[in-house]
mmCIF file of the protein (N, C-alpha, C, O) and its ligand, coordinates in Angstrom:
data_MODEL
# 
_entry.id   MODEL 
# 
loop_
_entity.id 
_entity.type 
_entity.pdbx_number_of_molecules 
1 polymer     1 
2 non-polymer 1 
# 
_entity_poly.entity_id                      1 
_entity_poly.type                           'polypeptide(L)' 
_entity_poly.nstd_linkage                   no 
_entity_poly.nstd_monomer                   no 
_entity_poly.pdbx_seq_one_letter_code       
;(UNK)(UNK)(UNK)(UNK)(UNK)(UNK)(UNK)(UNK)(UNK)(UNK)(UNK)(UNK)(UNK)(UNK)(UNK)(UNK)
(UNK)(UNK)(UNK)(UNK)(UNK)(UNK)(UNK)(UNK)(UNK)(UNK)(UNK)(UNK)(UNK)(UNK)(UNK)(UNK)
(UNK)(UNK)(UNK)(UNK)(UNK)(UNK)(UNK)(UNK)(UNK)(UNK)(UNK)(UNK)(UNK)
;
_entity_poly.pdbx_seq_one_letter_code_can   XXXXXXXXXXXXXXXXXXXXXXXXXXXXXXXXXXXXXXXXXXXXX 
_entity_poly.pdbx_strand_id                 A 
# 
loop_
_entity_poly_seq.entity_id 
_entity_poly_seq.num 
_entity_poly_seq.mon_id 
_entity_poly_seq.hetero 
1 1  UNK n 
1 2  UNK n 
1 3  UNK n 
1 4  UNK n 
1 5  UNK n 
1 6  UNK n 
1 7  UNK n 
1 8  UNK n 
1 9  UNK n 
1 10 UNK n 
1 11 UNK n 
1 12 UNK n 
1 13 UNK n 
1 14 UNK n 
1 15 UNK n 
1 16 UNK n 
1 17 UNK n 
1 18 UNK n 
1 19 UNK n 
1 20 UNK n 
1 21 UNK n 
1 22 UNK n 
1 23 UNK n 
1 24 UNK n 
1 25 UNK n 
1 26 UNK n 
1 27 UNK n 
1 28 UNK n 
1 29 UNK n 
1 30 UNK n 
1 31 UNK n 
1 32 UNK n 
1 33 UNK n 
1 34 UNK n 
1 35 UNK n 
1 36 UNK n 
1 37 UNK n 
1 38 UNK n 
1 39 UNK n 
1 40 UNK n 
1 41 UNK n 
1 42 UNK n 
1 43 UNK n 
1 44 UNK n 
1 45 UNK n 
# 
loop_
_struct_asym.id 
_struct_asym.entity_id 
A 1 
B 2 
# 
loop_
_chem_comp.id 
_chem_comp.type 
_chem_comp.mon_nstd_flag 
UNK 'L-peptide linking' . 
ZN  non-polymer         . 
# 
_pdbx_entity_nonpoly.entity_id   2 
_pdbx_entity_nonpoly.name        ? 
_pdbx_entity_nonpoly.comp_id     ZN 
# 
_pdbx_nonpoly_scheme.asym_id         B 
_pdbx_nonpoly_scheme.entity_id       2 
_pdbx_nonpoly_scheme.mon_id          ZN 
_pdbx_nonpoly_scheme.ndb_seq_num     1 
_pdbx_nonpoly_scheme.pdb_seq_num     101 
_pdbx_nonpoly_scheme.auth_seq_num    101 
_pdbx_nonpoly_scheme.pdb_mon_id      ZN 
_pdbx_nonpoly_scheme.auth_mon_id     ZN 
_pdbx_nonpoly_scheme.pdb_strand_id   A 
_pdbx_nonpoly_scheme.pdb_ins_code    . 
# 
loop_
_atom_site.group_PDB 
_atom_site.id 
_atom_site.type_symbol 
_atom_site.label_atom_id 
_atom_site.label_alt_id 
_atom_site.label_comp_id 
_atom_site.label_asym_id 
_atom_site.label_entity_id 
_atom_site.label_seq_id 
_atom_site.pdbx_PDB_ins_code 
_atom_site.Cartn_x 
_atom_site.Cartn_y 
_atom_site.Cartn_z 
_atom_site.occupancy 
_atom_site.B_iso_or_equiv 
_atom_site.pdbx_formal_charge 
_atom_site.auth_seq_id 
_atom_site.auth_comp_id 
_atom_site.auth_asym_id 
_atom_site.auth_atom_id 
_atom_site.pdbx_PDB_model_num 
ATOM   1   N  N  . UNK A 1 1  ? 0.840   -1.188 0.000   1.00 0.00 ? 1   UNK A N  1 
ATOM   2   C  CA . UNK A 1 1  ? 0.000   0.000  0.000   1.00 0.00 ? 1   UNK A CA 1 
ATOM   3   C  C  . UNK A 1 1  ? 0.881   1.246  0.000   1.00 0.00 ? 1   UNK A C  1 
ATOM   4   O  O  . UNK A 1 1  ? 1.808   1.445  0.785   1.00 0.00 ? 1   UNK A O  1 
ATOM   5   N  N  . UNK A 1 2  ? 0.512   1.994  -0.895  1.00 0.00 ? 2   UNK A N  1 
ATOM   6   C  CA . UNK A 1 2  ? 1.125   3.582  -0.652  1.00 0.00 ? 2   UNK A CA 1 
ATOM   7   C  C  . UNK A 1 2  ? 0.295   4.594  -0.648  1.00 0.00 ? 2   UNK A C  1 
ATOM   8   O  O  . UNK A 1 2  ? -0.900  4.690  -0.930  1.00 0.00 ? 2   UNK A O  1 
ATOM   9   N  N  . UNK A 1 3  ? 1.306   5.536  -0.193  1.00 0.00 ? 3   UNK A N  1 
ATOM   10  C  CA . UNK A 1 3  ? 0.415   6.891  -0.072  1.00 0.00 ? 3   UNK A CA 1 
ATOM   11  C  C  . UNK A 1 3  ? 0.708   7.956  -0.933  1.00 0.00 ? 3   UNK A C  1 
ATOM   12  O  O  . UNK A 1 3  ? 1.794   8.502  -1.126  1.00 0.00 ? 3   UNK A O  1 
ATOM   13  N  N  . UNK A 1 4  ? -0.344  8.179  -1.410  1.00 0.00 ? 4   UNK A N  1 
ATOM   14  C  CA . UNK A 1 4  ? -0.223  9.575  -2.729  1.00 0.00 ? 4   UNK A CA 1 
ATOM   15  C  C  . UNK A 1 4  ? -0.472  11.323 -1.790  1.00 0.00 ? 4   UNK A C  1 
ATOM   16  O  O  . UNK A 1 4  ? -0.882  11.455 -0.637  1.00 0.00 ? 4   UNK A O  1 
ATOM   17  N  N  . UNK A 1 5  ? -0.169  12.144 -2.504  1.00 0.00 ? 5   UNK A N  1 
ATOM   18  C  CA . UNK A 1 5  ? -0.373  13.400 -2.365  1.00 0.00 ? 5   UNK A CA 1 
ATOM   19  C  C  . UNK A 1 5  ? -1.484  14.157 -2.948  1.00 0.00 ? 5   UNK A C  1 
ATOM   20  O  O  . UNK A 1 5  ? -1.401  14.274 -4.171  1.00 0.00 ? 5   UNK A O  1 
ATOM   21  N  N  . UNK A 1 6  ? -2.248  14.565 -2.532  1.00 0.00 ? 6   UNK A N  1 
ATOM   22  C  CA . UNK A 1 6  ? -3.120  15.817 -3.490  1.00 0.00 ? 6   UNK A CA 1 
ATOM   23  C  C  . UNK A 1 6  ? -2.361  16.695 -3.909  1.00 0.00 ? 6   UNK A C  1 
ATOM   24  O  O  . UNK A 1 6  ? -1.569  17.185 -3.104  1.00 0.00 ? 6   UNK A O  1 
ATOM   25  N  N  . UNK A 1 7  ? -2.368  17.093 -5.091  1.00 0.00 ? 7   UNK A N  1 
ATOM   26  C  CA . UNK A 1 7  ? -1.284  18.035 -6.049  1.00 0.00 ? 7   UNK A CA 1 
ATOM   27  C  C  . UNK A 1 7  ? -1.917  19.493 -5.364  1.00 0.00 ? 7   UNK A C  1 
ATOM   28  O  O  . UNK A 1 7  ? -1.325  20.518 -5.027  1.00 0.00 ? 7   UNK A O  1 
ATOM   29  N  N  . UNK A 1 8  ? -3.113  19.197 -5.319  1.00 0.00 ? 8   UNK A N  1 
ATOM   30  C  CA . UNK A 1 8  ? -3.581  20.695 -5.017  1.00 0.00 ? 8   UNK A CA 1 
ATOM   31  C  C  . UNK A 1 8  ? -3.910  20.869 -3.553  1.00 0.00 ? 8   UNK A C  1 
ATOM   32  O  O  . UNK A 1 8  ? -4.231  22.039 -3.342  1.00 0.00 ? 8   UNK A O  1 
ATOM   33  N  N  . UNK A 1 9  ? -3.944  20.112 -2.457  1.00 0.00 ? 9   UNK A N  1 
ATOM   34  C  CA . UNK A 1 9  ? -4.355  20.652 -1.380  1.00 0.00 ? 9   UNK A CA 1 
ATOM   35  C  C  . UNK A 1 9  ? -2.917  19.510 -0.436  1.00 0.00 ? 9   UNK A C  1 
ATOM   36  O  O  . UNK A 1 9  ? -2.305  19.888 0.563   1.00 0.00 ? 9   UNK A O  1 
ATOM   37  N  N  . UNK A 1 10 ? -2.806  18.728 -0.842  1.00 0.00 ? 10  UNK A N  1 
ATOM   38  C  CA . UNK A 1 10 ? -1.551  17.941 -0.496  1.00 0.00 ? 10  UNK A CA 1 
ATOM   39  C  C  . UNK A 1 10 ? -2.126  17.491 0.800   1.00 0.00 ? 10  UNK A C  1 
ATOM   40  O  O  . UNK A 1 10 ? -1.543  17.667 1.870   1.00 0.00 ? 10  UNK A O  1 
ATOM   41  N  N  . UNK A 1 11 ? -3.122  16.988 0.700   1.00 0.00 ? 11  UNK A N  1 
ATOM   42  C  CA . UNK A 1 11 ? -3.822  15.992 1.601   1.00 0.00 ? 11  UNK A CA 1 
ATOM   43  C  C  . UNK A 1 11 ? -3.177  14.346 1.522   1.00 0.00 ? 11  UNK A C  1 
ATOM   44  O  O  . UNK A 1 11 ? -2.980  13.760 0.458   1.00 0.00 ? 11  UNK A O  1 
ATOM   45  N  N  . UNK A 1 12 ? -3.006  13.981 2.385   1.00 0.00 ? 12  UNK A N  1 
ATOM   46  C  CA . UNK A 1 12 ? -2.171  12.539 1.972   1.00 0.00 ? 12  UNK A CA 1 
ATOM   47  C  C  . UNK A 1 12 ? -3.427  11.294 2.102   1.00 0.00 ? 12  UNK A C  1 
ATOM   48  O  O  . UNK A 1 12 ? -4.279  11.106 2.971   1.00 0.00 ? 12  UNK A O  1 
ATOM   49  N  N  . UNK A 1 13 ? -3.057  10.442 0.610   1.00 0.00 ? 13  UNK A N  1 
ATOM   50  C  CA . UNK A 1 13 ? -4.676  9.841  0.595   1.00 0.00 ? 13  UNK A CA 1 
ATOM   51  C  C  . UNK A 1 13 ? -3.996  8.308  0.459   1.00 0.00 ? 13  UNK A C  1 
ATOM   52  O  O  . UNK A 1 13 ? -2.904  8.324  -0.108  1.00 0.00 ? 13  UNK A O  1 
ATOM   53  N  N  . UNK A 1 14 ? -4.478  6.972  0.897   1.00 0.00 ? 14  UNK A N  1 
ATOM   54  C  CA . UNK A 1 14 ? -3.869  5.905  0.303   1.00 0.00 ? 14  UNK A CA 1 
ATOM   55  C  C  . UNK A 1 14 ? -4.185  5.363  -0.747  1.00 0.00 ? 14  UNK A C  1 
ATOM   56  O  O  . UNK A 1 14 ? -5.246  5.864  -1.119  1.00 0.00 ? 14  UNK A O  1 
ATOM   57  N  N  . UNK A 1 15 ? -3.817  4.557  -1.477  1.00 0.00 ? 15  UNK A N  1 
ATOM   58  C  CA . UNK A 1 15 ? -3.436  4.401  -2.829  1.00 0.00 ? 15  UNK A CA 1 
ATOM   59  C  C  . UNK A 1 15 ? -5.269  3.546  -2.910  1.00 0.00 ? 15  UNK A C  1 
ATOM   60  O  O  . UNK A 1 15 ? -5.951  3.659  -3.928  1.00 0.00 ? 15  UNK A O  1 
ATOM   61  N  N  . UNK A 1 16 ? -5.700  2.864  -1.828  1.00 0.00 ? 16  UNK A N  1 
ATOM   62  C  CA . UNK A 1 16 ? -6.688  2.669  -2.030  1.00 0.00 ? 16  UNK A CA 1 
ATOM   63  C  C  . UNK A 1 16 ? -8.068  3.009  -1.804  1.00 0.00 ? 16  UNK A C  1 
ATOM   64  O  O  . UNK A 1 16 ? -9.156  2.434  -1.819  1.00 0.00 ? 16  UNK A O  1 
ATOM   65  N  N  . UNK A 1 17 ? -7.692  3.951  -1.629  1.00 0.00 ? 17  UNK A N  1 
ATOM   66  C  CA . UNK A 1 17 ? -8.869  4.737  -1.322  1.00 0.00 ? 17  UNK A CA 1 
ATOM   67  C  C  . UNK A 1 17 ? -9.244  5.073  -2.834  1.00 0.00 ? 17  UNK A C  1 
ATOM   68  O  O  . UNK A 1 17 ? -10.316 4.647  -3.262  1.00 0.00 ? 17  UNK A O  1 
ATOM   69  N  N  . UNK A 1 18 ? -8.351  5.868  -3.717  1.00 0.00 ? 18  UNK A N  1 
ATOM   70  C  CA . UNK A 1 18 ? -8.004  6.349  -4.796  1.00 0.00 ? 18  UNK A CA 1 
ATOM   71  C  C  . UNK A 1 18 ? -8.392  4.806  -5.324  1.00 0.00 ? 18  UNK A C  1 
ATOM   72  O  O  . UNK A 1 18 ? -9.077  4.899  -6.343  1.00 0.00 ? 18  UNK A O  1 
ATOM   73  N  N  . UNK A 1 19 ? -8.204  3.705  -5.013  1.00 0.00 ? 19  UNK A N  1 
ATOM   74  C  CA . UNK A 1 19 ? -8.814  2.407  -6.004  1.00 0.00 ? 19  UNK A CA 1 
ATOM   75  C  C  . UNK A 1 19 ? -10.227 2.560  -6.251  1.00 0.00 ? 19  UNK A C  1 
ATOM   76  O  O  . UNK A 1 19 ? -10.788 2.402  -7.336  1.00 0.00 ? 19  UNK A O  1 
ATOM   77  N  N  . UNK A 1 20 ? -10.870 2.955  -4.906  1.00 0.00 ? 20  UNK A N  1 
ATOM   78  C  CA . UNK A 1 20 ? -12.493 3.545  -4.972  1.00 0.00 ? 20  UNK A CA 1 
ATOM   79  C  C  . UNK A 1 20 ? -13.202 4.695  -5.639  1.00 0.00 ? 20  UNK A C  1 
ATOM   80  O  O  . UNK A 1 20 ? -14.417 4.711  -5.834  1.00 0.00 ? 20  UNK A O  1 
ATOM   81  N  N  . UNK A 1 21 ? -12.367 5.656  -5.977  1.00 0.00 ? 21  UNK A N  1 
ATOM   82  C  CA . UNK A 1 21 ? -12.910 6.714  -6.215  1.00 0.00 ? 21  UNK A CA 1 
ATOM   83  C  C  . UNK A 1 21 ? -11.194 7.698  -6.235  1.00 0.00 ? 21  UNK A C  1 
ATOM   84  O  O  . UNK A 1 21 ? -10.279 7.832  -5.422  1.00 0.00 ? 21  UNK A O  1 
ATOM   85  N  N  . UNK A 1 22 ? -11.450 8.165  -7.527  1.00 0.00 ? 22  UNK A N  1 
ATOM   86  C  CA . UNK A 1 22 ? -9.876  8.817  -8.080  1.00 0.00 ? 22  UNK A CA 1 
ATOM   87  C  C  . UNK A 1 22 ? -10.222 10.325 -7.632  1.00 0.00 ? 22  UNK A C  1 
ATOM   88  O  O  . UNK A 1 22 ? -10.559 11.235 -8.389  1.00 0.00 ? 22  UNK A O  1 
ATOM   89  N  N  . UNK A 1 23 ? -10.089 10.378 -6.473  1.00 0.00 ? 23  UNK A N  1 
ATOM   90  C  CA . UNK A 1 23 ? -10.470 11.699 -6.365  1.00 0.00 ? 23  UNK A CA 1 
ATOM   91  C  C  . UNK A 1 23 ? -10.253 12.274 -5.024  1.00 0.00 ? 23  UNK A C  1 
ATOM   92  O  O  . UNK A 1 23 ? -10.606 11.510 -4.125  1.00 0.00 ? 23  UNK A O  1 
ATOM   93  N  N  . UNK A 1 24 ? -9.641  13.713 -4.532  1.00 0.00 ? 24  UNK A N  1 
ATOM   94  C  CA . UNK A 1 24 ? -8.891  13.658 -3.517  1.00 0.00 ? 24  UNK A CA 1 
ATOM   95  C  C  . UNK A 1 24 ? -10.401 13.582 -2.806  1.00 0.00 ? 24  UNK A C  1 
ATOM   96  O  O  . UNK A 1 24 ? -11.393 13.643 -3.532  1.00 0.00 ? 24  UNK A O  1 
ATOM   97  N  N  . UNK A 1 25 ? -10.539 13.447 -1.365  1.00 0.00 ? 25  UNK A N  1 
ATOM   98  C  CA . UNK A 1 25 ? -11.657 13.921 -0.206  1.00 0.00 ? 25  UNK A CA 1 
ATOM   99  C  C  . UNK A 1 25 ? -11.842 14.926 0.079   1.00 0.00 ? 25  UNK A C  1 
ATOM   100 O  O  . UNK A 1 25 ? -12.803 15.461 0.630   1.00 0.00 ? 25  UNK A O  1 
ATOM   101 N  N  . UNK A 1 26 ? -10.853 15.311 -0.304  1.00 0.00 ? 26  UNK A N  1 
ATOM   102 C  CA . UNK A 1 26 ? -10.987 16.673 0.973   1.00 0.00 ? 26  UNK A CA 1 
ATOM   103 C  C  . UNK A 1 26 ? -11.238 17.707 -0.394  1.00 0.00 ? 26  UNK A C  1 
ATOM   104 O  O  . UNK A 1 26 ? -12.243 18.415 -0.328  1.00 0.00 ? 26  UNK A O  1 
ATOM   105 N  N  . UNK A 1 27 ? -10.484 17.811 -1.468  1.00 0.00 ? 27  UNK A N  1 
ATOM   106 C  CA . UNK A 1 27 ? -11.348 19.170 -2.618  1.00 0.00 ? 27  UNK A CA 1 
ATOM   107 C  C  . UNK A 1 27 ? -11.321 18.544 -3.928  1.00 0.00 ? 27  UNK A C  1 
ATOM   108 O  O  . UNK A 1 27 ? -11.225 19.300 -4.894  1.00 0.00 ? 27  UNK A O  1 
ATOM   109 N  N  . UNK A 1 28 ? -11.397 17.172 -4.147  1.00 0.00 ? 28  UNK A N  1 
ATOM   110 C  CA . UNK A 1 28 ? -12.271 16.866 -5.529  1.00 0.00 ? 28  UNK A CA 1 
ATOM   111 C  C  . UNK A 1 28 ? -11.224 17.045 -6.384  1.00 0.00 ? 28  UNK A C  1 
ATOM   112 O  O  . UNK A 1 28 ? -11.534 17.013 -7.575  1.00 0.00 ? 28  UNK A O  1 
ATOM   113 N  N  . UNK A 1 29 ? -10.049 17.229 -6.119  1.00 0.00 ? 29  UNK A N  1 
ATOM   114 C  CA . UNK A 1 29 ? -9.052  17.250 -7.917  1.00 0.00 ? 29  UNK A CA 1 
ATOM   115 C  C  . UNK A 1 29 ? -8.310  16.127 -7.331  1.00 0.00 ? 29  UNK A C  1 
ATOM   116 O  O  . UNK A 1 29 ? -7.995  15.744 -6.204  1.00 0.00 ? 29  UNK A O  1 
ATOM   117 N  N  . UNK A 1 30 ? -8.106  15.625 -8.960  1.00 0.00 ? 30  UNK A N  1 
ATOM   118 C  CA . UNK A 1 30 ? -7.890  14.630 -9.937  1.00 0.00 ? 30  UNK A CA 1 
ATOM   119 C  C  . UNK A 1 30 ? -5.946  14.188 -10.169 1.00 0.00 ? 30  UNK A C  1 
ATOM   120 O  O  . UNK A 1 30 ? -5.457  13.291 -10.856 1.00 0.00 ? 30  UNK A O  1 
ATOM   121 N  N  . UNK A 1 31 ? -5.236  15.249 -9.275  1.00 0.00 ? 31  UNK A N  1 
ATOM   122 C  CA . UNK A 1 31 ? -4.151  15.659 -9.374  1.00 0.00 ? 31  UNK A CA 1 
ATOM   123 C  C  . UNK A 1 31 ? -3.359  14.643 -8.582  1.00 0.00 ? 31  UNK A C  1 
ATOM   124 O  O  . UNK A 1 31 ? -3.598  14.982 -7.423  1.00 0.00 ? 31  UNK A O  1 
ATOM   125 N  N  . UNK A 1 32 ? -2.682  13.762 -8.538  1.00 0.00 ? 32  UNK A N  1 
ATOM   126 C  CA . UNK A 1 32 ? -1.610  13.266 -7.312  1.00 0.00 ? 32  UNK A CA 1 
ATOM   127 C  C  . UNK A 1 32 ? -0.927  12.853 -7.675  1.00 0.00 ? 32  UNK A C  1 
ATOM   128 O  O  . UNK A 1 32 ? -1.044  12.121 -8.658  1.00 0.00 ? 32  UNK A O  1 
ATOM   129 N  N  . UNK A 1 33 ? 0.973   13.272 -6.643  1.00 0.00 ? 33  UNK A N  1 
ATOM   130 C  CA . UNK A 1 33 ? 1.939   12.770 -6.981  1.00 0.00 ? 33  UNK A CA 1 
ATOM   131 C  C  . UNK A 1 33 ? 1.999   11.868 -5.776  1.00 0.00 ? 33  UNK A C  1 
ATOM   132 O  O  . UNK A 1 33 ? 1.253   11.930 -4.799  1.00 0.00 ? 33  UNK A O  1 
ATOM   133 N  N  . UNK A 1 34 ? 2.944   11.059 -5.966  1.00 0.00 ? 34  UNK A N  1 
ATOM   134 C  CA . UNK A 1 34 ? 3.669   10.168 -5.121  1.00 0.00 ? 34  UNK A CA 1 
ATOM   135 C  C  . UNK A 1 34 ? 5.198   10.718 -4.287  1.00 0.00 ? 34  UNK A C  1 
ATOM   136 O  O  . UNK A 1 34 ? 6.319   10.630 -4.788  1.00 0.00 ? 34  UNK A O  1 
ATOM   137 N  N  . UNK A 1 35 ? 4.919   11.216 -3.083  1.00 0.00 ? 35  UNK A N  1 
ATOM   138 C  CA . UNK A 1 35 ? 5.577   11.507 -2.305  1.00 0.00 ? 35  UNK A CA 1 
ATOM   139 C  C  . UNK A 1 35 ? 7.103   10.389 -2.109  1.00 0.00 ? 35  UNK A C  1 
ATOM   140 O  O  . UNK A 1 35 ? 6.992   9.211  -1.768  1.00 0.00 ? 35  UNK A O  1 
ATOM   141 N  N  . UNK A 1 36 ? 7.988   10.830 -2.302  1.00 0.00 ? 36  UNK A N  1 
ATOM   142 C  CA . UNK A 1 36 ? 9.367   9.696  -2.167  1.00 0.00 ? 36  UNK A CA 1 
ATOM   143 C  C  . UNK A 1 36 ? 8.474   9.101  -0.704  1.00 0.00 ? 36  UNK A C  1 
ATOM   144 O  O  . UNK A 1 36 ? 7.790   9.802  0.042   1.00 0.00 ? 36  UNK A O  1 
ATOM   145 N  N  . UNK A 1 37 ? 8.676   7.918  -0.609  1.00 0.00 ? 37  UNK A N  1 
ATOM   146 C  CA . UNK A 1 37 ? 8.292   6.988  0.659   1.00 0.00 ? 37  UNK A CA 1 
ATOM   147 C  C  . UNK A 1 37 ? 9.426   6.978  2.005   1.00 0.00 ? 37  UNK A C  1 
ATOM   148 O  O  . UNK A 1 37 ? 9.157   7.009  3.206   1.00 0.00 ? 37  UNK A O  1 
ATOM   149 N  N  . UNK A 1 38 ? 10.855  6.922  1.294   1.00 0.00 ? 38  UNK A N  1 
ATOM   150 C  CA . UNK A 1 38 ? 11.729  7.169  2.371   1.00 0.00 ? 38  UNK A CA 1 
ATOM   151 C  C  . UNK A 1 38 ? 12.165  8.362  2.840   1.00 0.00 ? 38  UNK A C  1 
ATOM   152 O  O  . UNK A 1 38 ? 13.185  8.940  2.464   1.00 0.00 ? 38  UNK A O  1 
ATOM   153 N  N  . UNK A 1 39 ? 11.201  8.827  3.869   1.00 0.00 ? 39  UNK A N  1 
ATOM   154 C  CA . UNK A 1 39 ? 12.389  9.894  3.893   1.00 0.00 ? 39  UNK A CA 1 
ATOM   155 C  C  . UNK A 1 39 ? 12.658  9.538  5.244   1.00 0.00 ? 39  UNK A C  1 
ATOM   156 O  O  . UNK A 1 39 ? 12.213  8.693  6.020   1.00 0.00 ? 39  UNK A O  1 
ATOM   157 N  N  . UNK A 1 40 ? 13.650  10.572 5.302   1.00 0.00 ? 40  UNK A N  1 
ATOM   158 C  CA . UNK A 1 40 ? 14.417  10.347 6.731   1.00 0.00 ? 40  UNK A CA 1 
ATOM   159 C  C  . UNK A 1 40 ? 14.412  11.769 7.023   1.00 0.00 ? 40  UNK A C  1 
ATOM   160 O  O  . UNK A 1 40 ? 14.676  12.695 6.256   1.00 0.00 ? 40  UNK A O  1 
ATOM   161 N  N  . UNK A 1 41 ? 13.991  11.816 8.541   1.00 0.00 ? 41  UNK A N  1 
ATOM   162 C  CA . UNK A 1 41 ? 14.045  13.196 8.749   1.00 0.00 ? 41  UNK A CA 1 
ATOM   163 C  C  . UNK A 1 41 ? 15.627  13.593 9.337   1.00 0.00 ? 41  UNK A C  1 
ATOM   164 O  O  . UNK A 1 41 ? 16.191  13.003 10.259  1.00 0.00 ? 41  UNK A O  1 
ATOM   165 N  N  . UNK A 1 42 ? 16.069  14.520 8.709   1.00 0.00 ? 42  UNK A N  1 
ATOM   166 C  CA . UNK A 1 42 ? 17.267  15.340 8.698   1.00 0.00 ? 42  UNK A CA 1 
ATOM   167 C  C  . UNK A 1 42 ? 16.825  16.537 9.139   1.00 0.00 ? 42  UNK A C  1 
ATOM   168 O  O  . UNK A 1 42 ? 15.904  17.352 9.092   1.00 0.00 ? 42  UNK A O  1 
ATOM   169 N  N  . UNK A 1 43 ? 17.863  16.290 9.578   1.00 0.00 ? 43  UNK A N  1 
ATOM   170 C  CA . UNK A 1 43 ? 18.091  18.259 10.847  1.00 0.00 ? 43  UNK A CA 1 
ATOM   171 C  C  . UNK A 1 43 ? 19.648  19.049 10.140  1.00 0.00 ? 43  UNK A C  1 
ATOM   172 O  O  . UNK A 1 43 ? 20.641  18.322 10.105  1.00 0.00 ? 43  UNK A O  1 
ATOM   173 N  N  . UNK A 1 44 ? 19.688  19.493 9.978   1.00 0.00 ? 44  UNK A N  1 
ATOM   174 C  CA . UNK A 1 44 ? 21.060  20.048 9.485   1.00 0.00 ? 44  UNK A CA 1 
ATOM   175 C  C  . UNK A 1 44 ? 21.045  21.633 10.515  1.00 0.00 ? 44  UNK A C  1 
ATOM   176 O  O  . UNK A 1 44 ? 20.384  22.663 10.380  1.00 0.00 ? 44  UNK A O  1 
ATOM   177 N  N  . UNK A 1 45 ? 21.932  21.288 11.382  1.00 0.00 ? 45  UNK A N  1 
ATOM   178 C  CA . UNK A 1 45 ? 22.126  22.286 12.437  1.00 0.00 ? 45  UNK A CA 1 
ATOM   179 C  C  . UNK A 1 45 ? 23.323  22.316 12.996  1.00 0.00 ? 45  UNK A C  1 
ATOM   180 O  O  . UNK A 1 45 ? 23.566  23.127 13.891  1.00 0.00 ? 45  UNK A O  1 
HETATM 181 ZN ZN . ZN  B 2 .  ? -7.001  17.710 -2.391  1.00 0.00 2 101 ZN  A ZN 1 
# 
């Protein structure tokens, strides 16, 4: 399972939800990227 992005409101949606219905929840566009999965949070200080 992964998690996509709303291009336009960048709501984070899972990939299956989007199997049900291609469409963000929260404002209805059609838009999503796929966020890199690894990140690692870095501090640079
Ligand atoms: Zn959205």
């Amino acid at each position: 399972m992964s998690i996509y992005k709303c291009f336009s409101c960048s709501a984070k949606i899972k990939s299956e939800d989007l199997n049900k219905r291609f469409l963000c929840p929260k404002c209805g566009a059609r838009i999503f990227y796929k966020p890199r999965t690894k990140m690692k949070t870095v501090t640079s200080d």
